[in-house]
Phi, psi and omega in degrees: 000111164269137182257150190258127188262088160266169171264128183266145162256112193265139177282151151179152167265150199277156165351309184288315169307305168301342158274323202307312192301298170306327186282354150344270200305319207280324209283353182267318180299319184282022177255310191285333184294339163310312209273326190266001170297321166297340190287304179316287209292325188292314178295315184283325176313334191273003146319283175339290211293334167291310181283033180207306179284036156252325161314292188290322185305339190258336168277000186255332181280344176268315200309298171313310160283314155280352168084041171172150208275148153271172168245339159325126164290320199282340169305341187223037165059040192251104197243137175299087169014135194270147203273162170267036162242315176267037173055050166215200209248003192264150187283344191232167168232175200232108175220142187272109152276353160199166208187140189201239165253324183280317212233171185207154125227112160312130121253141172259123216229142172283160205240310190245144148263134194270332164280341184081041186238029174075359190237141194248117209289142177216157177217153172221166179200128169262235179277351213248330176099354187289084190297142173246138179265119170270318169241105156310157145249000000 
């Protein structure tokens, strides 16, 4: 009985084939992220925007019981979110700019630039519930 010593040949691609693909892959990523960066700033914005209708609801339910809007956060129960500078996820800090019997204004000031172009995304919201973008980033 003889055994037959073939060499079995395992298929696989050599090194070179496998960097070509990545650097393939890096150079379409580096075309597409320009194009997904507004996507990015758009996704984070609604943070704000959450955070600002969470505000006017709690400044249209203190108005309703004391007859005036606050400039207090903590009057109307509103604790902020912890920021990515204090390890936790949120993008904005939160401040009442003004405030009276009729009117409010909120604002949410981005923390981060999110596209990297020195300028910092802001939202406002007033007594009307509408959030408004003031600075694009």
């Amino acid at each position: 009985m003889k055994l037959n010593k073939k060499k079995l040949k395992t298929k696989a691609f050599s090194l070179q084939e496998v960097l070509i693909v990545l650097l393939i892959i890096g150079v379409f990523m580096l075309i597409a992220l320009p194009n997904l960066m507004p996507l990015v700033v758009k996704a984070k914005s609604i943070e704000a925007q959450m955070q600002l209708k969470y505000i006017y609801n709690n400044q249209t339910t203190h108005r309703y019981l004391y007859s005036k809007y606050t400039p207090d956060l903590d009057e109307i129960d509103f604790e902020a979110p912890k920021t990515v500078k204090d390890n936790g996820s949120a993008n904005y800090v939160y401040e009442v700019i003004q405030a009276n019997n009729m009117n409010f204004t909120a604002r949410a000031t981005a923390i981060t630039d999110f596209d990297g172009d020195g300028i910092f995304n802001v939202w406002e919201i007033n007594e009307n519930g509408i959030p408004k973008q003031i600075v694009k980033d």
